[in-house]
C-alpha positions in Angstrom: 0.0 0.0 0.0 1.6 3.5 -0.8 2.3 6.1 1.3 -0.1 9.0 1.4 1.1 12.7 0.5 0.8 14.2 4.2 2.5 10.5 5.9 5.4 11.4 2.7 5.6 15.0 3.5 6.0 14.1 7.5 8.9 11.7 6.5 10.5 14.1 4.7 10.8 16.9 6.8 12.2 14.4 9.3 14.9 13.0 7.3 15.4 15.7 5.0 14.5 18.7 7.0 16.8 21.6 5.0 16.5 19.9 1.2 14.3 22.4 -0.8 10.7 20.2 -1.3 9.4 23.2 -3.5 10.7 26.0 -5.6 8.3 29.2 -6.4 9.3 31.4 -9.5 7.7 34.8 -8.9 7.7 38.3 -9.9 10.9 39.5 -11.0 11.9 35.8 -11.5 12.3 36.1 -7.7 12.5 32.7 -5.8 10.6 31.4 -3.1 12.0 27.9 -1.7 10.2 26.1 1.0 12.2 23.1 2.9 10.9 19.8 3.9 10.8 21.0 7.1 9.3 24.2 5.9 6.3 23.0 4.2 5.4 20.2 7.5 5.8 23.2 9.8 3.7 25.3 8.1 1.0 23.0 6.9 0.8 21.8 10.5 -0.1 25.1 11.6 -2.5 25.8 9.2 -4.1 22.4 10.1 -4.0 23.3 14.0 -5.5 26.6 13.2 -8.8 24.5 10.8 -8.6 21.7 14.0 -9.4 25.2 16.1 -12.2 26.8 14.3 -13.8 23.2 14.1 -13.0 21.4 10.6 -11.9 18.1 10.6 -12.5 14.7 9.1 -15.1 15.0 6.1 -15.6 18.9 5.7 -15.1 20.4 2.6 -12.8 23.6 2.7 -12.7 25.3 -0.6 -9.4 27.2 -1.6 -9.6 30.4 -3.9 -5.8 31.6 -3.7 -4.1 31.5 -6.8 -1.1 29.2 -7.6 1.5 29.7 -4.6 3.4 28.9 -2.1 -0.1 29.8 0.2 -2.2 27.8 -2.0 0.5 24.8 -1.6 0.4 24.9 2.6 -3.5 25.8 2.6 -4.0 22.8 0.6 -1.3 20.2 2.6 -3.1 21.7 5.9 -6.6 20.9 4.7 -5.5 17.9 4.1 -3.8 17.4 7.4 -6.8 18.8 9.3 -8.7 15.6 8.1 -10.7 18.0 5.7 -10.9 17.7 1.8 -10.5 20.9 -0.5 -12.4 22.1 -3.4 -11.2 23.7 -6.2 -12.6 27.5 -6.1 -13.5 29.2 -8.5 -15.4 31.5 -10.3 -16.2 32.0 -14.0 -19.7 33.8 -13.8 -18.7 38.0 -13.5 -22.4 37.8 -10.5 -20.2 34.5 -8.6 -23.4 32.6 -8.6 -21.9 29.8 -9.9 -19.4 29.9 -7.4 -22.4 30.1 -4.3 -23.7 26.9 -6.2 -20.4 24.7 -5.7 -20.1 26.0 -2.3 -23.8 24.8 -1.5 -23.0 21.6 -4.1 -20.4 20.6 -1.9 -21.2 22.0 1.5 -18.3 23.8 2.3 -17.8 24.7 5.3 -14.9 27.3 5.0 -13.3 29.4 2.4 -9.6 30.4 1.7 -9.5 33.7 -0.1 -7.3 36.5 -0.5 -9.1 40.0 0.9 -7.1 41.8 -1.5 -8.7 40.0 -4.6 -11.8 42.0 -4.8 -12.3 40.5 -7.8 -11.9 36.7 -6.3 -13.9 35.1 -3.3 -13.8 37.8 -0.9 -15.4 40.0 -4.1 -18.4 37.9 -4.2 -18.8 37.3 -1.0 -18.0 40.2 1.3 -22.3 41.2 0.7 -23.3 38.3 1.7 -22.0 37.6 4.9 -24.3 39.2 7.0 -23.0 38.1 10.4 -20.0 37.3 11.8 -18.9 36.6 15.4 -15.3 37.4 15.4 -13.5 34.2 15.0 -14.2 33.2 11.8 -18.0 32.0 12.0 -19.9 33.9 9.7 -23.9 34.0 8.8 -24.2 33.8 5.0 -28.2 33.0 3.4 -26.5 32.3 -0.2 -24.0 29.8 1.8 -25.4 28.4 4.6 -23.1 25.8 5.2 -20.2 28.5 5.8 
């Protein structure tokens, strides 16, 4: 039976703590490399921080960021959490077909950027119509959030 991706990424950083696991090309050609160790430490967190607001095994988180080195540890730390991750995004210029995957698939959180006013947070910074503080929000179009 193979290994799975998080059990692999674990390993690594163990054994290989300071080998570069991924390399980011970004503006500028500037370069982003993220260890073994890097990308376990970092996706643990971000798991311990879903484990906190209350995802785990079985919820759907959907992720919005664009490709990076964010999107990479969201993603591993969904994945850690016990959660799965959904593919955001949104081709309709209203977002409703975005509201329909995230009812589709009863997600439960969202990753976005709040600088993309064009992405997630775009479409649904008018819907939330509640929030208490800590990440809970109240959202009719998404009530599953």
């Amino acid at each position: 039976m193979a290994n799975s991706l998080v059990s692999e990424i674990v390993k690594r950083g163990e054994e290989l703590p300071d080998k570069p696991a991924f390399v980011f090309l970004g503006p500028n050609w500037s370069r982003t490399v993220l260890t073994f160790c890097d990308v376990n430490s970092l996706a643990q967190k971000f798991a311990a921080v879903l484990r906190q607001r209350g995802i785990g095994d079985g919820d759907v988180v959907c992720n919005t960021l664009s490709n990076s080195p964010e999107r990479l540890i969201t993603q591993l730390g969904t994945i850690m959490a016990g959660a799965v991750f959904l593919n955001g995004q949104i081709c309709l210029a209203d977002g409703s077909n975005f509201l329909r995957s995230l009812n589709d698939g009863r997600v439960k959180a969202v990753i976005y950027n709040p600088r993309d006013s064009r992405g997630a947070f775009g479409v649904l910074k008018d819907k939330v119509t509640d929030t208490d503080g800590k990440g809970k929000v109240v959202c009719a179009d998404a009530p599953t959030l």
